[in-house]
DSSP file (Angstrom, degrees, kcal/mol; ACC not computed):
  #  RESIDUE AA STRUCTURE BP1 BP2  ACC     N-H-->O    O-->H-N    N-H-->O    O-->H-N    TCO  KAPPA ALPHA  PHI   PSI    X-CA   Y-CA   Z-CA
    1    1 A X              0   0    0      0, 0.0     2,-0.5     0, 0.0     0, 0.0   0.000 360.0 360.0 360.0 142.4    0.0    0.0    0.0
    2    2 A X        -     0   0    0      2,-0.0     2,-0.5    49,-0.0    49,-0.0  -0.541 360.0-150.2-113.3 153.0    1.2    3.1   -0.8
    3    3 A X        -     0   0    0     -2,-0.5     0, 0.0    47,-0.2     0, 0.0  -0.746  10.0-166.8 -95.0 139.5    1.6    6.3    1.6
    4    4 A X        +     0   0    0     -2,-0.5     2,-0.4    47,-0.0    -1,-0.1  -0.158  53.4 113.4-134.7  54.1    1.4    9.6    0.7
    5    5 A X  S    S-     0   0    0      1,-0.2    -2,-0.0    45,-0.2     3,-0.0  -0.932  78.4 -89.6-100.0 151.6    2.8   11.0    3.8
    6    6 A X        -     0   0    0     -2,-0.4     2,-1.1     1,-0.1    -1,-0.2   0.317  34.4-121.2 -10.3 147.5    6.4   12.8    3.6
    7    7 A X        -     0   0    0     42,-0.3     3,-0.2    -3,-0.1    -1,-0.1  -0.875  40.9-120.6-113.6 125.8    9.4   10.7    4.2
    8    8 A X  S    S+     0   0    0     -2,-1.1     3,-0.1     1,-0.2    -3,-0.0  -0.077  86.3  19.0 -65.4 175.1   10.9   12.3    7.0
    9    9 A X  S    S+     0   0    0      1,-0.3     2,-0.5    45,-0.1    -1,-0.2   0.896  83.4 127.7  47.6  59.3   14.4   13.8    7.2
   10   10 A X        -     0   0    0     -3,-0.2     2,-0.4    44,-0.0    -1,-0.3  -0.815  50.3-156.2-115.6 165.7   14.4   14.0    3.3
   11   11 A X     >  -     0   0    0     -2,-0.5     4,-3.1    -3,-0.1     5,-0.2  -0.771  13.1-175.7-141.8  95.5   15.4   18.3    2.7
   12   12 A X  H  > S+     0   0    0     -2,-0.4     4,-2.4     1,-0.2     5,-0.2   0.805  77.5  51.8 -64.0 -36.6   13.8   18.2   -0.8
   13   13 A X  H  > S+     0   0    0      2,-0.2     4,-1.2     3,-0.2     5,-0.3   0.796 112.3  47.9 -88.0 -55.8   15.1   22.0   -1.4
   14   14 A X  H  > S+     0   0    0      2,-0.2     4,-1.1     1,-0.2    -2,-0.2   0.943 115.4  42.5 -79.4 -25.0   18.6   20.8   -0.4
   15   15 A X  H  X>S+     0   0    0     -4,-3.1     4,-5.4     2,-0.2     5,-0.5   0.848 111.8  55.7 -66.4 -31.4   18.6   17.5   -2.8
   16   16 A X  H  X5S+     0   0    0     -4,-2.4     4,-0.8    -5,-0.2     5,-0.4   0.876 112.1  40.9 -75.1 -26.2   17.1   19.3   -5.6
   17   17 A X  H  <5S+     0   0    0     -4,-1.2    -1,-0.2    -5,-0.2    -2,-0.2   0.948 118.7  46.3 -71.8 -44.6   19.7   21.8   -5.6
   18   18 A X  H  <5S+     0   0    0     -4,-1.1     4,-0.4    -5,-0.3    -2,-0.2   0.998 135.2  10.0 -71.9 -70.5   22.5   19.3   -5.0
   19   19 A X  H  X5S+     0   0    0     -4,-5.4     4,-2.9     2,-0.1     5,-0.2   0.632  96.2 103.5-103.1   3.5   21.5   16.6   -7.7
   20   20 A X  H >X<S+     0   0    0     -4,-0.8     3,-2.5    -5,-0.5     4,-0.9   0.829  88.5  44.8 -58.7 -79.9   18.5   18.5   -9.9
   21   21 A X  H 3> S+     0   0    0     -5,-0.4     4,-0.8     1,-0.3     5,-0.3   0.726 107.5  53.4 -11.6 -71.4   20.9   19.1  -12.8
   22   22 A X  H 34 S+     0   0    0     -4,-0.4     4,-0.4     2,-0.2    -1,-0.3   0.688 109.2  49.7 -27.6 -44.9   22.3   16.2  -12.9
   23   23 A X  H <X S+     0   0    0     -4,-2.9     4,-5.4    -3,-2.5    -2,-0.2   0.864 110.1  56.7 -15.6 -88.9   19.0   14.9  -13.1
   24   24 A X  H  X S+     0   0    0     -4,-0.9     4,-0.7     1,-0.2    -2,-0.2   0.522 110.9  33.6   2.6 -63.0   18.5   17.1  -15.7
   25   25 A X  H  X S+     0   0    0     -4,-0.8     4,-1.2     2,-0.2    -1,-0.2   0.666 116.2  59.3-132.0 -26.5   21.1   16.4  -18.2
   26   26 A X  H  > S+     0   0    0     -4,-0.4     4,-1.6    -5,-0.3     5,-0.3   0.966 109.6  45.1 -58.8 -60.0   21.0   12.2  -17.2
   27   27 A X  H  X S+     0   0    0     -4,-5.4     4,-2.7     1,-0.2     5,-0.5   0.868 111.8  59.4 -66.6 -18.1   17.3   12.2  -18.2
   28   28 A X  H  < S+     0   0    0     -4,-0.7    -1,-0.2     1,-0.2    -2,-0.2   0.872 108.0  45.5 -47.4 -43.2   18.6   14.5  -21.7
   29   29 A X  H  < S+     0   0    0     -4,-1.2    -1,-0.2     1,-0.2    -2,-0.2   0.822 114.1  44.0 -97.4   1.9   20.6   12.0  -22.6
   30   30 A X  H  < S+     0   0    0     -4,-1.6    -1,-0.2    87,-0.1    -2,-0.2   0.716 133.8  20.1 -90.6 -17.0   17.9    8.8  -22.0
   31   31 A X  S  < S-     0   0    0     -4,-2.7    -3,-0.2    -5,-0.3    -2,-0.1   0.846  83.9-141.0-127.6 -46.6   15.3   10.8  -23.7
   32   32 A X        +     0   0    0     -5,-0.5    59,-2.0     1,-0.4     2,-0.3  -0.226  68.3  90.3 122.6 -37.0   16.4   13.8  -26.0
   33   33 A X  S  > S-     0   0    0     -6,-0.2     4,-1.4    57,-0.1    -1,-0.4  -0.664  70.1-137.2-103.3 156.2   13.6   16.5  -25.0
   34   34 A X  H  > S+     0   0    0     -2,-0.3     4,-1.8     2,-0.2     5,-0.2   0.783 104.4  52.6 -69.7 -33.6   13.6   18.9  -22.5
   35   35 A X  H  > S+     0   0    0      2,-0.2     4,-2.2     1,-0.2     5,-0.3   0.992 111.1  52.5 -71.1 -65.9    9.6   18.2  -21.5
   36   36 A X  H  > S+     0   0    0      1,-0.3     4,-1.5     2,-0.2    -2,-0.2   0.646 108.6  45.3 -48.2 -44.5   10.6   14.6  -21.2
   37   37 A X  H >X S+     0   0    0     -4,-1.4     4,-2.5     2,-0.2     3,-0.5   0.956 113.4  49.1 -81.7 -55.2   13.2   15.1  -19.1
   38   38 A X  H 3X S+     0   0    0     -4,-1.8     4,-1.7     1,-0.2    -2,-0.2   0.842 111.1  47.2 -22.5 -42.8   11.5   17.5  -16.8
   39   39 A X  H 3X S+     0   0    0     -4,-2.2     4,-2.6     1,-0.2     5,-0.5   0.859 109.9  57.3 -83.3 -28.0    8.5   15.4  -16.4
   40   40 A X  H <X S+     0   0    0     -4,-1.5     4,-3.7    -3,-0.5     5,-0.3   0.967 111.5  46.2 -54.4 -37.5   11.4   12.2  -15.7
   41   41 A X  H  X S+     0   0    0     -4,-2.5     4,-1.2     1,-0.2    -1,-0.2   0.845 107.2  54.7-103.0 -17.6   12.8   14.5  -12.7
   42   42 A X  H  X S+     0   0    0     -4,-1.7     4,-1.9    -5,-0.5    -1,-0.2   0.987 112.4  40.8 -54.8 -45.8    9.5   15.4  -11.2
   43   43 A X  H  X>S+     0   0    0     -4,-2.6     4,-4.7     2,-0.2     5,-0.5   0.958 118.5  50.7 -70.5 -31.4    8.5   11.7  -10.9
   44   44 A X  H  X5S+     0   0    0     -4,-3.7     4,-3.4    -5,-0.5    -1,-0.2   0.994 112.7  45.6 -46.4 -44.4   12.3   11.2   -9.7
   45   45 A X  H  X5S+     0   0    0     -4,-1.2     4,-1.1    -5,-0.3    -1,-0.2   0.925 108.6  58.1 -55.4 -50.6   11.8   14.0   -7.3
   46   46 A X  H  X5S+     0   0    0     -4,-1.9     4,-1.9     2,-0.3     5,-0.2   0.787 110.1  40.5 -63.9 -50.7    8.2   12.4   -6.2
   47   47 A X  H  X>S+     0   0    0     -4,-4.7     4,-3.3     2,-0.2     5,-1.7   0.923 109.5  60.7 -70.4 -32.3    9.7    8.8   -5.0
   48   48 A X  H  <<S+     0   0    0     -4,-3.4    -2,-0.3    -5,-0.5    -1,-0.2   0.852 112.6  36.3 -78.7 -12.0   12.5   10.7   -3.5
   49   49 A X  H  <5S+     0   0    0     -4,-1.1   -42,-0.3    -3,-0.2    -1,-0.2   0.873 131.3  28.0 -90.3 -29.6    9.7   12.6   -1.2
   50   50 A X  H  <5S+     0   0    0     -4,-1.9   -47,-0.2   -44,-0.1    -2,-0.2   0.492 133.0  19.7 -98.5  -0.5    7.3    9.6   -0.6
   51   51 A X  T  <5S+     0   0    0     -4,-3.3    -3,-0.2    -5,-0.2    -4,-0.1   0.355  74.5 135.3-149.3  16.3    9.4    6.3   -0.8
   52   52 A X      < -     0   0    0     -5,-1.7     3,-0.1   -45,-0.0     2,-0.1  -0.513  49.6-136.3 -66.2 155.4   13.1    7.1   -0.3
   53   53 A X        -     0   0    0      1,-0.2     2,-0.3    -2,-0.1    -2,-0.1  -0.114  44.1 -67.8 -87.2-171.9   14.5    4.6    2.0
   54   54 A X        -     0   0    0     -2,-0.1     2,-0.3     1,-0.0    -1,-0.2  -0.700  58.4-137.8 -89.1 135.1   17.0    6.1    4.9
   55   55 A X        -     0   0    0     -2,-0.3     3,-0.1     1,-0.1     6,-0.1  -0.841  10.4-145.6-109.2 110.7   19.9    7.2    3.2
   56   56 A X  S    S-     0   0    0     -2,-0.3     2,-0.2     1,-0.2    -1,-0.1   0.803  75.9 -41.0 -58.1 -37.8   23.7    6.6    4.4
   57   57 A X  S  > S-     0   0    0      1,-0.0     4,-2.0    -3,-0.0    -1,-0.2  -0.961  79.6 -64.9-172.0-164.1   24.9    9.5    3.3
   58   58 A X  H  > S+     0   0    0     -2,-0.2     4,-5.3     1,-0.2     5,-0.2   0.932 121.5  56.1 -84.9 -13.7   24.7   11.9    0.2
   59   59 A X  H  > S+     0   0    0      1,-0.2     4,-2.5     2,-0.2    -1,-0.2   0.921 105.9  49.3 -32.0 -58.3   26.3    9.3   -2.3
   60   60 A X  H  > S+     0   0    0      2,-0.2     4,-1.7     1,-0.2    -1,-0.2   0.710 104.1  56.9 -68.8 -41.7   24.1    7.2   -1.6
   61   61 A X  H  X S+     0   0    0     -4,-2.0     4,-3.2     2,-0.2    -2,-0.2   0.963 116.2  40.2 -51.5 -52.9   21.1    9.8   -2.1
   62   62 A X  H  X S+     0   0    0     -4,-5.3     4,-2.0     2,-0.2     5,-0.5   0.961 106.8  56.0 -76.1 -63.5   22.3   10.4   -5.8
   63   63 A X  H >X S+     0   0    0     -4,-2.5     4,-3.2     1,-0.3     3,-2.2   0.806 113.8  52.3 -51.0 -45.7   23.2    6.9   -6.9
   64   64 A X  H >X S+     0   0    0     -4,-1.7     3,-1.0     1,-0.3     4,-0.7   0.925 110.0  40.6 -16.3 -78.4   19.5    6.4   -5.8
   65   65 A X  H 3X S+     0   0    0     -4,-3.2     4,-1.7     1,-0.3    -1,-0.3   0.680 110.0  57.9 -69.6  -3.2   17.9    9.0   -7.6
   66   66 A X  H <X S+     0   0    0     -3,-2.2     4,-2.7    -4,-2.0    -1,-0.3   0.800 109.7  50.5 -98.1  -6.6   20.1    8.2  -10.7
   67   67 A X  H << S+     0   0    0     -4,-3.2    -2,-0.2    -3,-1.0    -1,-0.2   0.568 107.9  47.8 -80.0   6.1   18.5    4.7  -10.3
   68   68 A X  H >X S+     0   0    0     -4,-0.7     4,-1.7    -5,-0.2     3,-0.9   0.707 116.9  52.4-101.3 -65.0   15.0    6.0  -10.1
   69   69 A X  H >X S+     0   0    0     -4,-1.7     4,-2.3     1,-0.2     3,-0.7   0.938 108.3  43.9 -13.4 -73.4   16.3    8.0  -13.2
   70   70 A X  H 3X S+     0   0    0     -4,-2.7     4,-0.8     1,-0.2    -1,-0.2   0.641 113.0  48.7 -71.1  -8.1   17.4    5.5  -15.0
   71   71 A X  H <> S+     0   0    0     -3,-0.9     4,-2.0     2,-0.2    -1,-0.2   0.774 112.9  51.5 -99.3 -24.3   14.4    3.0  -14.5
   72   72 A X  H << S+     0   0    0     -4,-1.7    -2,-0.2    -3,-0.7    -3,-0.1   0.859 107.4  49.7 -87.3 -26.9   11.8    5.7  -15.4
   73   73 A X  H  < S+     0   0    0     -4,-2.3     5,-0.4    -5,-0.2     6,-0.3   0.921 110.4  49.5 -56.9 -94.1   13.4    6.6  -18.3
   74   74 A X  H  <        0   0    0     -4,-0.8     5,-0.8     1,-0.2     4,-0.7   0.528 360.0 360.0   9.3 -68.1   13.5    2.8  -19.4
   75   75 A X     <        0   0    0     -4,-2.0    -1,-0.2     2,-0.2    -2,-0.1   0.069 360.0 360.0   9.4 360.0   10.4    3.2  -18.5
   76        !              0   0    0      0, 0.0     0, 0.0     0, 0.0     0, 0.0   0.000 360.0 360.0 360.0 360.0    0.0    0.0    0.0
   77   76 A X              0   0    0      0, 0.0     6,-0.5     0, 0.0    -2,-0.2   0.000 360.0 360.0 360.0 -28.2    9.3    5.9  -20.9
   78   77 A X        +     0   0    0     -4,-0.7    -3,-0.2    -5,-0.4    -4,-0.2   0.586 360.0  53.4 -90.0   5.6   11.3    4.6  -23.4
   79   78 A X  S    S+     0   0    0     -5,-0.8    -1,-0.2    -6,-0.3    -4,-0.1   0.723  87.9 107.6 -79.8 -22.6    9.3    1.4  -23.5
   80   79 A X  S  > S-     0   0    0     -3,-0.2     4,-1.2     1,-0.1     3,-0.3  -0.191  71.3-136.1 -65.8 148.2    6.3    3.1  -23.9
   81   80 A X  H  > S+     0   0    0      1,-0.2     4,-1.7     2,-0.2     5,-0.2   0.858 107.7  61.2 -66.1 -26.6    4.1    3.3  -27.1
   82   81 A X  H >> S+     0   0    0      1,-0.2     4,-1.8     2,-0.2     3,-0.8   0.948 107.5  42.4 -21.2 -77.2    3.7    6.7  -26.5
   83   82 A X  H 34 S+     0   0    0     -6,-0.5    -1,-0.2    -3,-0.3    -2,-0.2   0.604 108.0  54.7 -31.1 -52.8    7.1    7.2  -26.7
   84   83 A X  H 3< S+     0   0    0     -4,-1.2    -1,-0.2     1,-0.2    -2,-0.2   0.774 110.1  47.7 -70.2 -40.7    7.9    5.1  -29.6
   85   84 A X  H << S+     0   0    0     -4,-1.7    -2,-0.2    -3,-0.8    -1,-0.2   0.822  89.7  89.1 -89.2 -36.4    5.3    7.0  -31.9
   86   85 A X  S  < S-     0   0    0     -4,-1.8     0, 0.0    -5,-0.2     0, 0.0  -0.307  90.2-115.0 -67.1 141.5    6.4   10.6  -30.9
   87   86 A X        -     0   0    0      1,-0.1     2,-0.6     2,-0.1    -2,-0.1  -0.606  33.6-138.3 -67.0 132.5    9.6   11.7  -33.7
   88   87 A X        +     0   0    0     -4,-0.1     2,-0.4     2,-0.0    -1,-0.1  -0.882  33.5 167.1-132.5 134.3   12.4   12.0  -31.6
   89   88 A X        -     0   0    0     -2,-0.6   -57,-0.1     1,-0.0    -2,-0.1  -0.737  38.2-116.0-145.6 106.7   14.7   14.9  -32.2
   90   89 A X        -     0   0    0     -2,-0.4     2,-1.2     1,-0.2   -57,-0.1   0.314  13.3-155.9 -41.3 120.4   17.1   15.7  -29.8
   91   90 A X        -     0   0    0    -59,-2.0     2,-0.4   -63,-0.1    -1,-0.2  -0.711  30.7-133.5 -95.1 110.4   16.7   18.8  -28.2
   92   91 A X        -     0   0    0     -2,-1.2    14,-0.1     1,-0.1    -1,-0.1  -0.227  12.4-128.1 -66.8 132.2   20.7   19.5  -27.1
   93   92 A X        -     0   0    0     -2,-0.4    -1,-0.1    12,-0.2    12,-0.1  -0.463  24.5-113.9 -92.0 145.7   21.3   20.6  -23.7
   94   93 A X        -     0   0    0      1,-0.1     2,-0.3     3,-0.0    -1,-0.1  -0.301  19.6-133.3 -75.9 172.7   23.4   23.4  -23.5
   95   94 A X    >   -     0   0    0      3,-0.2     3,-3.2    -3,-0.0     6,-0.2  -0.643  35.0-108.7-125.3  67.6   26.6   22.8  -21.9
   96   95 A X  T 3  S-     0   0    0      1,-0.3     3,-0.1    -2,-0.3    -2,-0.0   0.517  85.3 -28.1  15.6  77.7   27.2   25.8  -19.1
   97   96 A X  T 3  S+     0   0    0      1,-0.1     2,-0.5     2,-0.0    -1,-0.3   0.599 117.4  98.1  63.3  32.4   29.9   28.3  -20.1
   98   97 A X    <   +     0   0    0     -3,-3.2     4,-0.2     1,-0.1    -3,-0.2  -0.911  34.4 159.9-120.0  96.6   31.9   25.5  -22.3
   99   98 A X  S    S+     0   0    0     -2,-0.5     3,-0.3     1,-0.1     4,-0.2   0.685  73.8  65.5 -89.8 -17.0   30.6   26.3  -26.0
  100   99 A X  S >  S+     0   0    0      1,-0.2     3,-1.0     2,-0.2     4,-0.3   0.900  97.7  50.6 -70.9 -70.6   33.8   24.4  -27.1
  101  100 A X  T >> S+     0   0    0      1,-0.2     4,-2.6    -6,-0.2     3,-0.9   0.573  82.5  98.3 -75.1  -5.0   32.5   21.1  -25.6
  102  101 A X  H 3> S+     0   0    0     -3,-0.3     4,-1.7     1,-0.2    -1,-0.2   0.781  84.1  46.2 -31.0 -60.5   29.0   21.7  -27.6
  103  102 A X  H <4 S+     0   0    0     -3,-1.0    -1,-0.2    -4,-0.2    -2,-0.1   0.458 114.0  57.7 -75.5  -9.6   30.1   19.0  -30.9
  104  103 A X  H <> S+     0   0    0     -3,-0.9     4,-0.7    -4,-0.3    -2,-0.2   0.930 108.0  39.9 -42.3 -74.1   31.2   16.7  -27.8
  105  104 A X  H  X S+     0   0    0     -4,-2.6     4,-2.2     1,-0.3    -2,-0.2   0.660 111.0  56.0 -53.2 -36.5   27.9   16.7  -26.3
  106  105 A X  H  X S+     0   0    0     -4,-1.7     4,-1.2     2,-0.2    -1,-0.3   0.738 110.9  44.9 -64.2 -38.8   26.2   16.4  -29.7
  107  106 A X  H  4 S+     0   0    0      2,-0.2     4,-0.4     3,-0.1    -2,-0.2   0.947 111.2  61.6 -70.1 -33.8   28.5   12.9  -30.5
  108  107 A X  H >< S+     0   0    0     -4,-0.7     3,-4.7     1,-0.3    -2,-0.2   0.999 109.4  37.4 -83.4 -84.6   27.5   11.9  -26.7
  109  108 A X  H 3< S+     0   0    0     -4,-2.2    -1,-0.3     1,-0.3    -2,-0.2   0.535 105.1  62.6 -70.2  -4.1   24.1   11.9  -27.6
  110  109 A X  T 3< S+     0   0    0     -4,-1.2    -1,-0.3     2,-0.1    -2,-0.2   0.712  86.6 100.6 -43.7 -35.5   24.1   10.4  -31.2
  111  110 A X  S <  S-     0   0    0     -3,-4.7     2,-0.6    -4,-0.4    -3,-0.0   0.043  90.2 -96.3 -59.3 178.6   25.5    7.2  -29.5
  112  111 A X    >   -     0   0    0      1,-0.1     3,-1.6     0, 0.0     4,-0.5  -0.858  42.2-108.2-102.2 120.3   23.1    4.3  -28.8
  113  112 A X  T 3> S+     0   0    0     -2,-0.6     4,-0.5     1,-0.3     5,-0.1   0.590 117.9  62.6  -8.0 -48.9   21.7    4.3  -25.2
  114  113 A X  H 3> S+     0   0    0      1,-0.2     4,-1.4     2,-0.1     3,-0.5   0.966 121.3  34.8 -76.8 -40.7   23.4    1.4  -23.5
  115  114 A X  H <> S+     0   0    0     -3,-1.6     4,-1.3     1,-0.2     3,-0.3   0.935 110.1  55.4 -54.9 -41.5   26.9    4.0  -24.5
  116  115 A X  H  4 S+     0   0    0     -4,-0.5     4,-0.4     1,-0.2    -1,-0.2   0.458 108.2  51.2 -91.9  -2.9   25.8    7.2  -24.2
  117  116 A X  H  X S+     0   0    0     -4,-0.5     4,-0.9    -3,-0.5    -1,-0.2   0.817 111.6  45.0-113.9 -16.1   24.8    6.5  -20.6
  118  117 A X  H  < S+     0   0    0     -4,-1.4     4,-0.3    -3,-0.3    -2,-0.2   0.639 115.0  49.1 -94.4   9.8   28.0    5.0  -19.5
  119  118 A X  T >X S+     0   0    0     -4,-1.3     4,-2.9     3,-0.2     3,-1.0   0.850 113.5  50.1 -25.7 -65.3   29.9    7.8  -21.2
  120  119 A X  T 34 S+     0   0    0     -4,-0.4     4,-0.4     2,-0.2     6,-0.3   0.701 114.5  36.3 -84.9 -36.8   27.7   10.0  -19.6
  121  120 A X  T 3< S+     0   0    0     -4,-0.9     6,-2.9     3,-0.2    -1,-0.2   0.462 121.1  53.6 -85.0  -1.2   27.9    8.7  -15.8
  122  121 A X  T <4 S+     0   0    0     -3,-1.0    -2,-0.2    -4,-0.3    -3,-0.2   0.830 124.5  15.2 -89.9 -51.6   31.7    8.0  -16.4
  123  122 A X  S  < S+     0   0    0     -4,-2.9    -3,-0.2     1,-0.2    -2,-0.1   0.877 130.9  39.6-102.0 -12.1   33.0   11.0  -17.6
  124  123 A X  S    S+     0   0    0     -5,-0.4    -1,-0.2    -4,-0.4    -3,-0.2   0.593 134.0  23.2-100.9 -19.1   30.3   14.0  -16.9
  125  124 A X  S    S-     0   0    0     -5,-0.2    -4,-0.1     2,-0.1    -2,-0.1  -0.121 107.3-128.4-140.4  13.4   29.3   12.8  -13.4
  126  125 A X        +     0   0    0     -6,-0.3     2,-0.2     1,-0.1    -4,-0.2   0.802  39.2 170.5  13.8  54.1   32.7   10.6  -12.6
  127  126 A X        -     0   0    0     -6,-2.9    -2,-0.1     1,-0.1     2,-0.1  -0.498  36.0-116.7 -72.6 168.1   31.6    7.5  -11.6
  128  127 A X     >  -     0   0    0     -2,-0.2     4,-2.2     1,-0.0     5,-0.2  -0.328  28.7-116.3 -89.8 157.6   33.8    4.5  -11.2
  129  128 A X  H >> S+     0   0    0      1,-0.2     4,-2.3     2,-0.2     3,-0.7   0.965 120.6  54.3 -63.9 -48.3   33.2    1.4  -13.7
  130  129 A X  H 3> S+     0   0    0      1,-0.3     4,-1.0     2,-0.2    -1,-0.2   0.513 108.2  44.6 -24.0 -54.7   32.3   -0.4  -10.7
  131  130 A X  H 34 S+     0   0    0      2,-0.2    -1,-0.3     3,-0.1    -2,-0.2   0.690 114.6  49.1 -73.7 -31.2   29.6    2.2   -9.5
  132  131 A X  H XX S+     0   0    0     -4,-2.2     4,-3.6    -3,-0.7     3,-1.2   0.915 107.9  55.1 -82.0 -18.2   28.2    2.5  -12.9
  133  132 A X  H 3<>S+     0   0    0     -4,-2.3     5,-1.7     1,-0.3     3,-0.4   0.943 110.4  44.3 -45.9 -79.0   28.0   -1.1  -13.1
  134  133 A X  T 3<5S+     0   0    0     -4,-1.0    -1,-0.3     2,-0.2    -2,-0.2   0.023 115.2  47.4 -54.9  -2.2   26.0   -1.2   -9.8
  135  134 A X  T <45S+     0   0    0     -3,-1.2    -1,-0.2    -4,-0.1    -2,-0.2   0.475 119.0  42.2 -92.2 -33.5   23.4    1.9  -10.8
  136  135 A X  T  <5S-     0   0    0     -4,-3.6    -2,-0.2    -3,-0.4    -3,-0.2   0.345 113.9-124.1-107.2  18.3   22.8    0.4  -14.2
  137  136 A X  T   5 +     0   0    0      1,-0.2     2,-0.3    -5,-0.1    -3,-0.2   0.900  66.6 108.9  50.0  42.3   22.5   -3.1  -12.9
  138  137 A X      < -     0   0    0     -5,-1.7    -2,-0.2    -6,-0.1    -1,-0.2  -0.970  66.5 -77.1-158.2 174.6   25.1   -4.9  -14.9
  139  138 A X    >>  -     0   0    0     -2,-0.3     4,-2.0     1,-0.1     3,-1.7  -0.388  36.0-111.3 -97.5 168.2   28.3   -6.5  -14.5
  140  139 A X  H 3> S+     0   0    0      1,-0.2     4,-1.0     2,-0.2    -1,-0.1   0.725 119.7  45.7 -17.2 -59.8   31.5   -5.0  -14.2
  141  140 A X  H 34 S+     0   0    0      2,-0.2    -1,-0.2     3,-0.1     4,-0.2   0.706 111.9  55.5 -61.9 -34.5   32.8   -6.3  -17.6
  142  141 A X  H X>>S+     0   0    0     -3,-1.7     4,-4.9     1,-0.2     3,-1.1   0.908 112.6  43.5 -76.6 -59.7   29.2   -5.1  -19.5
  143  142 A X  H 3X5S+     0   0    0     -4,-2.0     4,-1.7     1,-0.2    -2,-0.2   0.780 116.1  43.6 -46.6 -28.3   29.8   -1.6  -18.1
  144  143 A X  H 3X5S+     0   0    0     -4,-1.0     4,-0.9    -5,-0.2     5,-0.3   0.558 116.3  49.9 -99.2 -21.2   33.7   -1.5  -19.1
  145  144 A X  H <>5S+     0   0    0     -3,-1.1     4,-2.8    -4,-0.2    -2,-0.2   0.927 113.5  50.3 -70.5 -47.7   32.8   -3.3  -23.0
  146  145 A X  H  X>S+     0   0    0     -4,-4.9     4,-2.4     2,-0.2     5,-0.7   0.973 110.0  43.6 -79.0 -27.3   30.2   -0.6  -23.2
  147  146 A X  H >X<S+     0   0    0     -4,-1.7     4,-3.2    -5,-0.5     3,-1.0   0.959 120.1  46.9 -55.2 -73.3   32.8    2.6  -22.2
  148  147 A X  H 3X5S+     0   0    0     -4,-0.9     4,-2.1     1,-0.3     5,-0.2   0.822 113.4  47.1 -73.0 -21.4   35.4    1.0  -24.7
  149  148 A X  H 3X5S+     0   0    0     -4,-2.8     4,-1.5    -5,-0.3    -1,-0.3   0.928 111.9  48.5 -68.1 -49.8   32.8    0.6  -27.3
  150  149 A X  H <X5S+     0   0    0     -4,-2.4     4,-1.9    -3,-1.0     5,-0.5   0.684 113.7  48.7 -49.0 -47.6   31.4    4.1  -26.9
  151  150 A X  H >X<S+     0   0    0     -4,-3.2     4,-3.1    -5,-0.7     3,-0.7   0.981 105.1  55.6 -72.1 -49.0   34.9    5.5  -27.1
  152  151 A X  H 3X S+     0   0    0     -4,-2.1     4,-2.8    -5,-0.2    -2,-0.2   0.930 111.4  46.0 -23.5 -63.5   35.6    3.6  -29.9
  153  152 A X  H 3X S+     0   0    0     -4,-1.5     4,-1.4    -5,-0.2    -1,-0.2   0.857 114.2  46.8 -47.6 -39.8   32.4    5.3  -31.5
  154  153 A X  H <X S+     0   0    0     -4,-1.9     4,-2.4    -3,-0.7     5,-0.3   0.841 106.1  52.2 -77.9 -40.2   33.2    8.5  -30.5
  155  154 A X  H  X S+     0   0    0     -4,-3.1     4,-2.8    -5,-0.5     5,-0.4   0.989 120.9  44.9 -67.3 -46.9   37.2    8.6  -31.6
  156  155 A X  H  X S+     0   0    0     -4,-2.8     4,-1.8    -5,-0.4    -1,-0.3   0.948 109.7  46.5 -63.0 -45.2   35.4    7.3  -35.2
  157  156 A X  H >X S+     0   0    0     -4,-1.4     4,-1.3     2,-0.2     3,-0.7   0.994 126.0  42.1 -91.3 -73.2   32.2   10.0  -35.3
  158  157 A X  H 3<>S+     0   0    0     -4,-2.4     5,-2.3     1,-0.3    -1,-0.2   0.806 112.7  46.6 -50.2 -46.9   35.7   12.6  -34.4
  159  158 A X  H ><5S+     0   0    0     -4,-2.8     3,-2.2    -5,-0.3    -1,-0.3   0.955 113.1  52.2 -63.5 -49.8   38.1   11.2  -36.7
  160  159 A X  H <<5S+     0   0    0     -4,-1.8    -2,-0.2    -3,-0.7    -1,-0.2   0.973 110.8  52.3 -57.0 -61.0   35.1   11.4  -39.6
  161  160 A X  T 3<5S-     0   0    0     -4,-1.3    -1,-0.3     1,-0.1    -2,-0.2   0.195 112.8-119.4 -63.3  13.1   34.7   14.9  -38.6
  162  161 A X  T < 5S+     0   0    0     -3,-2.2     2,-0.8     1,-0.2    -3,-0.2   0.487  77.1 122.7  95.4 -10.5   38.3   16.0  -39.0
  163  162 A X      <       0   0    0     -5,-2.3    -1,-0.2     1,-0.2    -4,-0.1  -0.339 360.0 360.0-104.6  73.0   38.6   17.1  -35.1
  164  163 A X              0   0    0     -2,-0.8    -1,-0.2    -5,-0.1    -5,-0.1   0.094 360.0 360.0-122.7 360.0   41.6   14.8  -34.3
């Protein structure tokens, strides 16, 4: 049965500040629109006030919510909804680095199971180990898909001439 009292000692005000970007720019790169991801970090935001568990510390608060993330996105991206809508990636800007813009654009061209350990290895600097253990796979899948995904990217760069 579900509760819809408060979960105490959560400081919604101090998590959303602390991880909401992150959030933000994780659900960007599972779904491609800015509405999408918004509505992804409201519901994230919504378990994390009515069903987070007690929390060890704040590590352990984000790797949460980026598993809450990552499962609602999955989610969405199972839905027929989803499926039917054109999707064309609205790029998120990338905070005073304009430079790192044609990065961010290769990032999100990749195919999902890359572009999301790409994206929690080098932009939010997990360990293989950690991403392994958010995305629910083993070591070895998580370290195949980083080399694979670099691999893609050093080709998408080399094809464009910026090597």
């Amino acid at each position: 049965m579900q509760s819809n009292s408060l979960r105490p000692g959560v400081d919604f005000t101090e998590s959303y500040r602390k991880h909401g970007l992150m959030l933000y720019k994780l659900a960007m790169v599972h779904l491609g629109r800015s509405q999408d991801a918004e509505e992804a970090m409201q519901e994230a935001f919504m378990k994390l006030l009515y069903r987070a568990p007690a929390f060890r510390d704040d590590e352990h608060e984000k790797a949460w919510l980026i598993r809450v993330m990552t499962n609602h996105c999955r989610n969405i991206r199972r839905s027929s909804w989803f499926r039917r809508v054109i999707q064309r990636a609205e790029m998120p800007e990338i905070r005073g680095n304009s430079e790192m813009q044609p990065l961010m654009e290769l990032v999100l061209a990749l195919p999902l199971r890359y572009r999301s350990v790409i994206h929690l290895y080098y932009y939010e600097d997990y360990s293989v180990k950690e991403i392994a253990d958010i995305l629910h796979i083993s070591e070895s899948a998580a370290k195949m898909r980083l080399n694979r995904g670099r691999m893609r990217l050093k080709l998408d760069l080399e094809g464009e001439g910026h090597t």
